[in-house]
C-alpha positions as CSV (number, residue, x, y, z in Angstrom):
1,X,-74.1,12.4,6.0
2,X,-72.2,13.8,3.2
3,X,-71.1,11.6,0.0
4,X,-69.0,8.5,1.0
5,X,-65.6,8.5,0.0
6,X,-65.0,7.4,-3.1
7,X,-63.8,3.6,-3.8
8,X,-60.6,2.8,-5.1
9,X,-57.9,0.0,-5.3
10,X,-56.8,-0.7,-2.2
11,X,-59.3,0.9,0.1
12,X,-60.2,-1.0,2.8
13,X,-63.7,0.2,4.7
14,X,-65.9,0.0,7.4
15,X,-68.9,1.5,8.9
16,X,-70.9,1.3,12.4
17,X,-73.6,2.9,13.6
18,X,-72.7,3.7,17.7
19,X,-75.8,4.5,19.7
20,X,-75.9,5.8,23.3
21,X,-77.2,3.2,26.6
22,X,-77.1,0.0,24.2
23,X,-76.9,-2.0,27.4
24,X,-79.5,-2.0,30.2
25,X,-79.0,0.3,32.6
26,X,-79.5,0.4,36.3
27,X,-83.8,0.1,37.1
28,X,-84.9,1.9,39.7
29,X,-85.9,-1.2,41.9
30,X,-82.4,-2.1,41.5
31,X,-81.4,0.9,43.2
32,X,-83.6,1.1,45.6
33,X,-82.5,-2.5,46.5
34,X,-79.0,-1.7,46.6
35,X,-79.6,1.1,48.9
36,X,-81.3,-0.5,51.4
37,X,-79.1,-3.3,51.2
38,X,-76.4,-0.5,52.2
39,X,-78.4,1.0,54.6
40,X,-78.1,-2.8,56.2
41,X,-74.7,-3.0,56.7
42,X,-74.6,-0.7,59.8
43,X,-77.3,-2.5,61.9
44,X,-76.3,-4.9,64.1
45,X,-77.2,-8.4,61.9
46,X,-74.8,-6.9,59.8
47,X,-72.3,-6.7,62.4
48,X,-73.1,-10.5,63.6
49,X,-72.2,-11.8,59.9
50,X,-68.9,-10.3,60.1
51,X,-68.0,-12.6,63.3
52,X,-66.4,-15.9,62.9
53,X,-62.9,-17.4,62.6
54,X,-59.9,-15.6,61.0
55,X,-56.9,-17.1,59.6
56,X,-53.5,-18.1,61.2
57,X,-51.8,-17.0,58.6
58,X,-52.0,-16.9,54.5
59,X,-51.6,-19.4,52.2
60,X,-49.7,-17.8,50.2
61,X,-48.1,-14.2,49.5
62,X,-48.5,-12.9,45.7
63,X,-46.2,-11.2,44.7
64,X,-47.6,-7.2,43.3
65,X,-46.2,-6.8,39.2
66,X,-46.7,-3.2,39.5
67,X,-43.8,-0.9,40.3
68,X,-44.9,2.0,42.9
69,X,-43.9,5.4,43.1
70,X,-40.3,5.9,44.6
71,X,-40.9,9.8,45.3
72,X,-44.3,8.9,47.0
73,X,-42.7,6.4,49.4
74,X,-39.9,8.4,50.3
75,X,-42.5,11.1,51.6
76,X,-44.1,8.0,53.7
77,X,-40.7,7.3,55.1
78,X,-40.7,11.2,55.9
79,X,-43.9,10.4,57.8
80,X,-46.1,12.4,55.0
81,X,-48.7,10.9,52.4
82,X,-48.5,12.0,48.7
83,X,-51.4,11.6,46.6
84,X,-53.1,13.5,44.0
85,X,-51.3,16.6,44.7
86,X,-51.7,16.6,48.6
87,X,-49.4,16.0,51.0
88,X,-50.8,15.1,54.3
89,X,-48.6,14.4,57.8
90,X,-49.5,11.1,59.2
91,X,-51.1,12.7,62.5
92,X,-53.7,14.2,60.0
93,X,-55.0,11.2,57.9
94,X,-58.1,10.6,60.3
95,X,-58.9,14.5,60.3
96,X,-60.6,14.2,56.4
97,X,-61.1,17.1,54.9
98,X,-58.7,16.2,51.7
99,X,-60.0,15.3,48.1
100,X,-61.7,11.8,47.0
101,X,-58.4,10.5,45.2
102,X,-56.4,11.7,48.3
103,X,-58.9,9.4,50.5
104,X,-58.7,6.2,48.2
105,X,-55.0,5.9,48.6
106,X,-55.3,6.0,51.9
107,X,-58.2,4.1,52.3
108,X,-57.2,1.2,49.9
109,X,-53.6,0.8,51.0
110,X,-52.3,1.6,47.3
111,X,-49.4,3.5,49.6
112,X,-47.8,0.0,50.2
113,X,-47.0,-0.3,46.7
114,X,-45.1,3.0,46.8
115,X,-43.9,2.0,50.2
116,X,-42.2,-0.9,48.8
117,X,-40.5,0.8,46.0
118,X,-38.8,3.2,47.9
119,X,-37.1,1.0,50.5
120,X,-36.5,-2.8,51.3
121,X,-38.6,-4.7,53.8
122,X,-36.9,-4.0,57.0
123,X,-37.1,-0.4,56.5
124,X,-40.6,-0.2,55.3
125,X,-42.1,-2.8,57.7
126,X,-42.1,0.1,60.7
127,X,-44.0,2.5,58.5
128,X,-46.2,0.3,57.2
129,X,-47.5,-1.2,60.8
130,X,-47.5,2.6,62.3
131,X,-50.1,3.2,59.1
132,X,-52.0,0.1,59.4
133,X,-52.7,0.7,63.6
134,X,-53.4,3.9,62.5
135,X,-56.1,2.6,60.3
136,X,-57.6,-0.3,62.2
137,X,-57.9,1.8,65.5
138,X,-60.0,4.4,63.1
139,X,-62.4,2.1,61.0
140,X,-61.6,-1.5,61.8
141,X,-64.4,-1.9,64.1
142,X,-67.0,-0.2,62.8
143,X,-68.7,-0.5,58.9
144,X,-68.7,3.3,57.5
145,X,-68.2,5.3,54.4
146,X,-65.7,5.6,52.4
147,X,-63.8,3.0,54.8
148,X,-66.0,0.1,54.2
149,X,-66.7,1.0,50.5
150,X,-66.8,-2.9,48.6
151,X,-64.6,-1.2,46.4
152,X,-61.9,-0.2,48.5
153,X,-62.4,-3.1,50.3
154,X,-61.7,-5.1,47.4
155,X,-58.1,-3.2,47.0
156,X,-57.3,-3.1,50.3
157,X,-57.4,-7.1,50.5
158,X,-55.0,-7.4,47.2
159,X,-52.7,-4.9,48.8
160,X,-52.7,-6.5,51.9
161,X,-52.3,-10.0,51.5
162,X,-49.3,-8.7,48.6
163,X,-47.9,-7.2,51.6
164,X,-48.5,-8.8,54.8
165,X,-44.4,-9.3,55.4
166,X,-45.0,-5.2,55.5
167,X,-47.8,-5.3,57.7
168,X,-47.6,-8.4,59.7
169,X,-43.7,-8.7,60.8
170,X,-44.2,-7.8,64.1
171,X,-43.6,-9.9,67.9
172,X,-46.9,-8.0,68.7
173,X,-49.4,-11.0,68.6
174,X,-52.6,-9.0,69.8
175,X,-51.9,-6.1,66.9
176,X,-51.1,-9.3,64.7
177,X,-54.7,-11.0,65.5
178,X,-56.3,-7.5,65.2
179,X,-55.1,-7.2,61.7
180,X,-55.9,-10.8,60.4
181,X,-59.2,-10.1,62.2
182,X,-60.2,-7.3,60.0
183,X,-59.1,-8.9,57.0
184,X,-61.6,-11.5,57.7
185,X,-64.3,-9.3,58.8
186,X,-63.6,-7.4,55.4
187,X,-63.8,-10.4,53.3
188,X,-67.3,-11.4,54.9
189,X,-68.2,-7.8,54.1
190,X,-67.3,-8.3,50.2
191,X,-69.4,-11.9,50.0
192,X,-72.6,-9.5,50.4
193,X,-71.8,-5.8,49.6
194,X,-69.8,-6.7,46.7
195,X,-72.8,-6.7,44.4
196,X,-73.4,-3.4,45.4
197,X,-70.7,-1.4,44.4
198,X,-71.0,1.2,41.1
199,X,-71.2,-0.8,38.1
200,X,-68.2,-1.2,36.4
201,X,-64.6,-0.7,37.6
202,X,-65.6,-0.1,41.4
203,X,-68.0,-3.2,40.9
204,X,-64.8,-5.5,39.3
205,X,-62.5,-4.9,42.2
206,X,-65.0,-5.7,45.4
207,X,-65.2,-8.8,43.3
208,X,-61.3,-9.3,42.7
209,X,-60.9,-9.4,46.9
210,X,-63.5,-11.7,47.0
211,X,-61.6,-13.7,44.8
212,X,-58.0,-13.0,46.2
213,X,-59.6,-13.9,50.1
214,X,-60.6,-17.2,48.6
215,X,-57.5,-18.1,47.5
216,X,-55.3,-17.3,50.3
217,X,-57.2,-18.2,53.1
218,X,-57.3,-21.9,54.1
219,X,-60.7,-23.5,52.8
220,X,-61.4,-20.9,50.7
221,X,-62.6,-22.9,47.8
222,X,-66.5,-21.8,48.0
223,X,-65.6,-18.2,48.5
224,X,-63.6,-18.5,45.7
225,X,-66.4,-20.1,43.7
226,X,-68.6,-17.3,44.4
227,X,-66.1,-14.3,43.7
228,X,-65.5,-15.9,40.4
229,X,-69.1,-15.9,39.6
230,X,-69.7,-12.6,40.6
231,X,-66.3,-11.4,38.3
232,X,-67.8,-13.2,35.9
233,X,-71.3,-10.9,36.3
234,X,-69.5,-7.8,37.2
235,X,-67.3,-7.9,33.9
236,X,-69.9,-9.0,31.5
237,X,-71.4,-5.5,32.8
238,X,-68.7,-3.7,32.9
239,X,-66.5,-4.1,29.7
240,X,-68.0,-3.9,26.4
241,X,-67.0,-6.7,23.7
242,X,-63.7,-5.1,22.5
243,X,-62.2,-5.4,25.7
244,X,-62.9,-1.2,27.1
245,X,-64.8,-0.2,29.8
246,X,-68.1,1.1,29.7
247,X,-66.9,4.1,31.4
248,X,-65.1,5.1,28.3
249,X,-61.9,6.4,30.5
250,X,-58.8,5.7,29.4
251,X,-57.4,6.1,33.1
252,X,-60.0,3.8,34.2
253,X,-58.7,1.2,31.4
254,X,-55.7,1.9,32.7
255,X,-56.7,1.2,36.6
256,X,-58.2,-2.0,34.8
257,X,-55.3,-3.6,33.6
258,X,-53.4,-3.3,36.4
259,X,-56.0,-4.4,38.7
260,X,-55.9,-7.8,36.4
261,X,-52.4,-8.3,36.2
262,X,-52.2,-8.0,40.0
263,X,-55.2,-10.5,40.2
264,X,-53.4,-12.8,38.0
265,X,-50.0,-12.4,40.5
266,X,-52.8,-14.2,43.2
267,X,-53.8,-17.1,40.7
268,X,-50.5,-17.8,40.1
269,X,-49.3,-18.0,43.6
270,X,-51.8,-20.8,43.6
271,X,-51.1,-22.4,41.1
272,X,-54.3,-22.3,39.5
273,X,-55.5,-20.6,36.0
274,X,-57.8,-17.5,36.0
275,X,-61.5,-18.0,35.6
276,X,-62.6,-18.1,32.1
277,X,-63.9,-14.5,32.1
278,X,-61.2,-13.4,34.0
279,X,-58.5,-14.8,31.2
280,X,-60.7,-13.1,28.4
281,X,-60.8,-9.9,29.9
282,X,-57.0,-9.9,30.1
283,X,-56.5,-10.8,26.8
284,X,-59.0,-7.9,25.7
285,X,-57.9,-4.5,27.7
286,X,-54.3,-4.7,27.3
287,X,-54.5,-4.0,23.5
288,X,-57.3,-1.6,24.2
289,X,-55.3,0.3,26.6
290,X,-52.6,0.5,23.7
291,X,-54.3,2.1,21.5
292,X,-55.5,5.5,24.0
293,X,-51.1,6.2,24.0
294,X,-50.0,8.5,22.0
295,X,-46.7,8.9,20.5
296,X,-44.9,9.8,24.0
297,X,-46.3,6.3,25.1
298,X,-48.7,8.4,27.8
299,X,-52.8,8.3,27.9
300,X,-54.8,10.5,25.4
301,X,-57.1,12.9,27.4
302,X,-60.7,11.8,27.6
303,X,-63.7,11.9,30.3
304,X,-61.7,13.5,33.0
305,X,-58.6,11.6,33.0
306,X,-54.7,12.8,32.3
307,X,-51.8,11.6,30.4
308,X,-51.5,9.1,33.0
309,X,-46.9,8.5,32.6
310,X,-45.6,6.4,29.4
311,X,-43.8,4.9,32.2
312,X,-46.7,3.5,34.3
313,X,-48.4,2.7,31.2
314,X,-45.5,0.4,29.9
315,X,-45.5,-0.9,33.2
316,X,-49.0,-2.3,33.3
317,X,-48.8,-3.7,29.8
318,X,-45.5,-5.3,30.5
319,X,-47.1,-6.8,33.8
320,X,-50.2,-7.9,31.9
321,X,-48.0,-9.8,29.4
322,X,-50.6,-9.8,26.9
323,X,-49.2,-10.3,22.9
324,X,-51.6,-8.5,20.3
325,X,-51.0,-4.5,19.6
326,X,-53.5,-2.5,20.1
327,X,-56.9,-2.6,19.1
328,X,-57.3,1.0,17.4
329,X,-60.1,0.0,15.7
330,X,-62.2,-0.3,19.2
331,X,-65.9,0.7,18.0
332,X,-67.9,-0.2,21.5
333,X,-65.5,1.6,23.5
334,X,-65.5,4.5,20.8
335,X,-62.0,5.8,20.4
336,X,-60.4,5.2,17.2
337,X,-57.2,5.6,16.5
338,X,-55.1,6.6,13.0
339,X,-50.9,5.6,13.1
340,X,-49.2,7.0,10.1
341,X,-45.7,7.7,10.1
342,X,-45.1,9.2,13.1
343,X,-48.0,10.7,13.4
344,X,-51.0,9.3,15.6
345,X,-54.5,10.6,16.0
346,X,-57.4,9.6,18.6
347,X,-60.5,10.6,18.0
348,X,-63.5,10.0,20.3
349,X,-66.1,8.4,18.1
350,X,-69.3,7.5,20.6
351,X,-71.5,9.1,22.5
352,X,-70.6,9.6,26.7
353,X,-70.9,6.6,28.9
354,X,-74.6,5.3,29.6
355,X,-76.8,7.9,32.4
356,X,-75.8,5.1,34.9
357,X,-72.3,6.3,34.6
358,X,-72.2,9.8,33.4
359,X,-71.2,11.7,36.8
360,X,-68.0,12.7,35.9
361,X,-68.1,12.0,32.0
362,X,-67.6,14.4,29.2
363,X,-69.1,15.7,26.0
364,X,-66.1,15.2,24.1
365,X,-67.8,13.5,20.9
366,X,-65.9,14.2,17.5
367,X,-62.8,15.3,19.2
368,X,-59.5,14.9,18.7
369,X,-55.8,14.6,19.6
370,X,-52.8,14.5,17.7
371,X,-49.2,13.8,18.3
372,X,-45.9,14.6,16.0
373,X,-43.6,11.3,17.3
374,X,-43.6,12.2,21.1
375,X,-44.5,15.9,20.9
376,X,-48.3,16.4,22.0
377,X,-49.5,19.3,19.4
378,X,-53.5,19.5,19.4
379,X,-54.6,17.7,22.9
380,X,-58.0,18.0,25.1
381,X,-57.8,20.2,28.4
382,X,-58.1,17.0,30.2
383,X,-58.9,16.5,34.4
384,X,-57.8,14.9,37.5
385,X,-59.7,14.2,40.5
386,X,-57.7,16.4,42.5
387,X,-59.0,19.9,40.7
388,X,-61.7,22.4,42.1
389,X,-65.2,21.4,41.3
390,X,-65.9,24.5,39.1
391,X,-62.5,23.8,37.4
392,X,-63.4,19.7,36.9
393,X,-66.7,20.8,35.5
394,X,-65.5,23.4,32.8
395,X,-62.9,21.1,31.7
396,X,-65.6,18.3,31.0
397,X,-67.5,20.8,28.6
398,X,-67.3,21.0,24.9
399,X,-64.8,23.7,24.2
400,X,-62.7,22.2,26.7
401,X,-61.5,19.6,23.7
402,X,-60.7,19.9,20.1
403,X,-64.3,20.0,18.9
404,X,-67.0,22.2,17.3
405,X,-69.1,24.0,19.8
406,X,-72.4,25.2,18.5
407,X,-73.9,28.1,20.1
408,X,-71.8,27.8,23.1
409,X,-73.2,25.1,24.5
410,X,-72.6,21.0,25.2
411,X,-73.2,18.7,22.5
412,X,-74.1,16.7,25.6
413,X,-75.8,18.9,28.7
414,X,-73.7,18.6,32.1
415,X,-76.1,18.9,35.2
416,X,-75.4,20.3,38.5
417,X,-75.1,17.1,40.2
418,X,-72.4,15.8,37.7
419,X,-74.8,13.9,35.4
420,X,-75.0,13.8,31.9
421,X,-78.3,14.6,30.4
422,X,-79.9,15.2,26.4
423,X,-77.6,15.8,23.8
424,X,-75.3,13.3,21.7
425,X,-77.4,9.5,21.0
426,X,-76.3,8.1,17.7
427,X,-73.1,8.4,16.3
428,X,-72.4,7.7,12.7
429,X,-68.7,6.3,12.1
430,X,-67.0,5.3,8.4
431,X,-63.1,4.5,8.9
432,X,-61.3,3.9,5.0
433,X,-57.7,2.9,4.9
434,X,-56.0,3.8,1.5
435,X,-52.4,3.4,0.5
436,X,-52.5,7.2,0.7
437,X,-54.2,8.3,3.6
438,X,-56.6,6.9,6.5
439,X,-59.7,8.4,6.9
440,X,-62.6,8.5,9.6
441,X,-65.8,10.4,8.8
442,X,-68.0,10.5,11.6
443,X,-71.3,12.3,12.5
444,X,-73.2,13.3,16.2
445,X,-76.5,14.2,16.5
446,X,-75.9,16.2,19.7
447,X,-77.1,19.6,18.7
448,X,-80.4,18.1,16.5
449,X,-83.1,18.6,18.5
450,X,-81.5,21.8,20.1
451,X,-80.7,23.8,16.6
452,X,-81.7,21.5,13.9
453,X,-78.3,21.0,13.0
454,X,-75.8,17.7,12.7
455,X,-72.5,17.8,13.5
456,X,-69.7,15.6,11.2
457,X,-66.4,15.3,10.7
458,X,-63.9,14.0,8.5
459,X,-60.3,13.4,8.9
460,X,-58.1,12.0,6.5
461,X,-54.6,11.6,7.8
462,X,-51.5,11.2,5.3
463,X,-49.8,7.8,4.9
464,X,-46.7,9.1,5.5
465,X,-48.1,11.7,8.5
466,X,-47.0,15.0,7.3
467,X,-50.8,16.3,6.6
468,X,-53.9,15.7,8.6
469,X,-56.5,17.4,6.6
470,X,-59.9,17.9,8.0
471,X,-63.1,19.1,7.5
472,X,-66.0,20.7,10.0
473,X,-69.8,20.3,8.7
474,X,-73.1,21.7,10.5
475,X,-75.8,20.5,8.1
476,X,-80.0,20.8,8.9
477,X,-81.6,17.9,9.6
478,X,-84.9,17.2,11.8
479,X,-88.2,18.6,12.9
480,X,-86.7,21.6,14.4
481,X,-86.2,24.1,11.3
482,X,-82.1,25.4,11.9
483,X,-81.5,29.1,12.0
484,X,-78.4,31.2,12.0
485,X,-75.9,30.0,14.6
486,X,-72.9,30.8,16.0
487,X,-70.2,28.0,16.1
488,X,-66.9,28.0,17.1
489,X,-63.6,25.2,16.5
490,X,-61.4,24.8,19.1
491,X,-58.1,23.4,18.6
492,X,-56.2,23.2,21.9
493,X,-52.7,23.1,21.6
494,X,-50.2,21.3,24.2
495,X,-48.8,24.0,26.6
496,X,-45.1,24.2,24.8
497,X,-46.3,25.1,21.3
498,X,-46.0,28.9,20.1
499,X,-48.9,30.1,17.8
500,X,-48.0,33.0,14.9
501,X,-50.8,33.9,13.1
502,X,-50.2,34.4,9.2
503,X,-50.7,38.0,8.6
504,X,-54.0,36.9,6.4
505,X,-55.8,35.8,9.7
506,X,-56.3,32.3,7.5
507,X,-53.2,30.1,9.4
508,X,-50.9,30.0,12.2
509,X,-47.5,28.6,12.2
510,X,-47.1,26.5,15.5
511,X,-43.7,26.2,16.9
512,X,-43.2,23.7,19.9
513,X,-39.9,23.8,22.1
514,X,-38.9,20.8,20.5
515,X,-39.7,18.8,17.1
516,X,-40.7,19.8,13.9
517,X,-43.1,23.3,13.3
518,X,-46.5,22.5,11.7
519,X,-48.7,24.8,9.9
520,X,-52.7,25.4,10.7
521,X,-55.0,26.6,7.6
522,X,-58.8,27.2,7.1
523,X,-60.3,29.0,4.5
524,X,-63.5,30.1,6.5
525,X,-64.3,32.2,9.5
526,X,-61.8,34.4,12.0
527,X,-58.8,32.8,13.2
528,X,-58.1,33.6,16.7
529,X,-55.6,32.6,19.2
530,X,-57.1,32.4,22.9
531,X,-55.9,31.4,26.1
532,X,-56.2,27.7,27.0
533,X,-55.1,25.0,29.7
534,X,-53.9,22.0,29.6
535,X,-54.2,19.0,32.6
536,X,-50.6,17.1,33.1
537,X,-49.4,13.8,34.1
538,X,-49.3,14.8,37.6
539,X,-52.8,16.6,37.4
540,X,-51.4,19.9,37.6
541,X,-53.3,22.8,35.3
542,X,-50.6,24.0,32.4
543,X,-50.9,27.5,30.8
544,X,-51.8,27.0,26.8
545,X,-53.3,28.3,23.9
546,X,-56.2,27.2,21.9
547,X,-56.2,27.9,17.5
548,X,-60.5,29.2,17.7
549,X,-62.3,29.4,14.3
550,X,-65.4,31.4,14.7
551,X,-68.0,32.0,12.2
552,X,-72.1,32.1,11.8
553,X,-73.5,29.1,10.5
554,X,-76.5,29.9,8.1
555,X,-80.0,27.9,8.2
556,X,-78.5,25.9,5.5
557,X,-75.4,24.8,7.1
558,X,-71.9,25.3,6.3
559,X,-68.6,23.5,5.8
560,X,-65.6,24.7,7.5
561,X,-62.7,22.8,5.7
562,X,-59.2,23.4,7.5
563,X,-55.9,21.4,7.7
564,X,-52.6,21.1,9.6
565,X,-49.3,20.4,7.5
566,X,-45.9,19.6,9.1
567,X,-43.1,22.3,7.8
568,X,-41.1,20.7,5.6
């Protein structure tokens, strides 16, 4: 690394060293075992386990502290589903054929919450039992993918005991029985397959309807035990020590929370306190969640996840009811975040999730966004779930966020299959707070053993947020002797800002639709302006532009200093 910054009066500073796969990963005897334990859910044993007793009725009926989508339940009462940019006619939901986010809101009965929000009970009740006959004629009696999934599974027991006045206000006692039935049979399901869902999120909620099936079925109490116990494993797992996820996804963190707070609605309903790990892990991702919002309130972009709405994040905070912040300072989960003025900046400082949890992930170390108050001005491409596969995959390159790229490749390779492989293990992270400016300097060693070259950055952000000024170094280190290289900066610029380039091919004035103008400078390589895209809230691909500085780095390295400057 280059020199520290020096020390002064005032300056408050710290320093971490973040390496990649800290915590175990998944052994292969473990997923071999988890496999075949799979494999065993469709034989007939299985199938005997699931038989027994089902309740009467509930307990109890939490209520759901998330707000739904009004313009997604009004196309259910049009006898469409909306999800993830599909709209699918009811006659059509057992064809398949639509995307894996299309599928989990059906699957997990997320719908009901949109249901809810559009009309009152009467109104939605007919919908909701239409869907739910729909659904237990199709996969009730059989255990199959994605249907039977632990983790949908998990959901679709929250939802459904938050909603049985939807689903279960019929005369019909034989459709009535069916559907209690199945609820049952799922919640047998979940006391042995939850274990086997995906570390992580997908392993949290198969755990959360063990949980919520404990509770709200008469003599529940060892089912309950045993979901909190396996919560308890499942999160220790699954969320580092600061409260984020070990997938590193803001929209994940953000699935989190709300999964939590709706958890807590079913503990509250009985009267009874969350599990100990269950109570920390509220107190933890709320303020976590906080700090991946820009100035709009929305998500930052990272590893394949949109500006999920200001309004749905507010929501889930407000539902969480969780007092502390945010936690910008979040070195496991490995986003850090700078507020001056109002000015904000994340900046991914950590290498992609661990192997176990790459698919999807992206090799988005070092980069950044920024945001002038609520106008989004340097941003990442993004991605949503709902894209083209070749789309999905170029947006979770390198040059699809505001990063250096050396020699047109991944700090971190991206494999065929959607796994991560070689590139970025260690990164190096000092964060100085001065009654001038905050600072983060941070260094990758993505591109060592590829080109004999690290990778660092430093950003020093202006107290009172009119200047972020930054700086681009690719310096030798290693075994591998460095030779020339091309690099390139890309700075991607939210889809509303105009770029000017200054007639010495050195700057670019950038004028957004609304807010103030800033000014880009460097001092070394070509300036160019290129085509870019940017992912919205909705998951809908936005025409852009991207500021590029290219250049040639020679066997010695070279620093590429460069800055942006709100017009005064």
């Amino acid at each position: 690394m280059a020199d520290e910054p020096e020390e002064g009066a005032g300056e408050e500073k710290s320093n971490r060293r973040h390496r990649a796969g800290r915590r175990a990963g998944i052994s292969l005897t473990e997923t071999l075992g988890r496999g075949l334990k799979r494999l065993s859910f469709r034989t007939p044993v299985h199938s005997l386990r699931l038989r027994g007793r089902y309740p009467l009725q509930l307990l109890d009926v939490p209520a759901d502290p998330i707000p739904g989508s009004v313009r997604a339940g009004r196309a259910l009462l049009d006898g469409k589903m909306h999800a993830a940019g599909e709209t699918i006619p009811f006659e059509a939901l057992d064809r398949g054929g639509f995307s894996p986010a299309f599928s989990d809101y059906w699957q997990s009965f997320a719908w009901l919450r949109d249901l809810a929000a559009s009309v009152e009970r009467r109104g939605a009740a007919p919908v909701a039992e239409q869907l739910m006959r729909q659904w237990l004629a199709a996969h009730a009696r059989s255990v199959s993918e994605p249907a039977w999934r632990p983790d949908l599974w998990g959901r679709r027991i929250l939802f459904w005991t938050a909603y049985a006045p939807f689903l279960l206000d019929t005369r019909d006692a034989e459709y009535r029985k069916e559907a209690l039935n199945a609820l049952a049979r799922g919640a047998r399901h979940l006391d042995t397959a939850a274990d086997t869902a995906p570390q992580g999120l997908p392993r949290v909620t198969a755990w959360a309807g063990v949980i919520t099936a404990g509770l709200l079925f008469p003599g529940g109490d060892l089912r309950a035990a045993h979901g909190e116990a396996g919560m308890t494993r499942a999160l220790a797992l699954a969320v580092h020590g600061d409260g984020g996820l070990i997938s590193r996804s803001p929209t994940e963190q953000l699935a989190l929370v709300e999964l939590l707070a709706q958890l807590r609605g079913v503990y509250e309903v009985r009267a009874r306190p969350p599990a100990g790990a269950i109570a920390l892990a509220l107190n933890q991702a709320a303020p976590v969640l906080a700090s991946a919002t820009l100035g709009d309130g929305a998500l930052s972009s990272w590893q394949g996840g949109g500006p999920a709405s200001a309004a749905r994040v507010a929501a889930a905070l407000a539902a969480i009811n969780v007092r502390g912040g945010s936690r910008d300072d979040a070195r496991d989960w490995g986003y850090q975040r700078l507020v001056c003025g109002d000015t904000r900046l994340i900046v991914d400082a950590a290498p992609p999730p661990a192997a176990a949890l790459s698919r999807g992930a992206c090799a988005s170390t070092l980069a950044f966004e920024l945001a002038d108050g609520p106008h989004r001005l340097v941003v990442n491409c993004g991605g949503s779930a709902g894209l083209p596969a070749e789309l999905v995959r170029g947006l979770r390159t390198t040059a699809a966020h505001s990063t250096l790229v050396l020699a047109e490749t991944n700090s971190t390779a991206l494999h065929q299959d959607g796994t991560m492989g070689r590139g970025v293990t260690e990164v190096e992270l000092v964060r100085v707070e001065t009654p001038e400016a905050r600072r983060i300097e941070a260094t990758h060693d993505g591109y060592v053993k590829r080109f004999g070259f690290s990778h660092r950055r430093r950003l020093s952000l202006a107290a009172d947020g009119r200047s972020l000024e930054g700086e681009d170094r690719v310096a030798p280190v290693g075994r591998k002797k460095a030779v020339t290289t091309p690099l390139a900066i890309w700075f991607h610029l939210a889809p509303d800002i105009e770029a000017v380039p200054t007639t010495d091919g050195q700057g670019a004035l950038l004028r957004p639709a609304e807010g103030t103008g800033w000014q880009f400078r460097t001092r070394v390589g070509v300036l160019t302006v290129e085509d870019s895209l940017w992912v919205d809230g909705a998951g809908r691909p936005r025409a852009s532009k991207a500021l590029v500085v290219a250049l040639e780095a020679p066997e010695v390295g070279v620093t590429i200093p460069w800055s942006f400057r709100r017009v005064r």
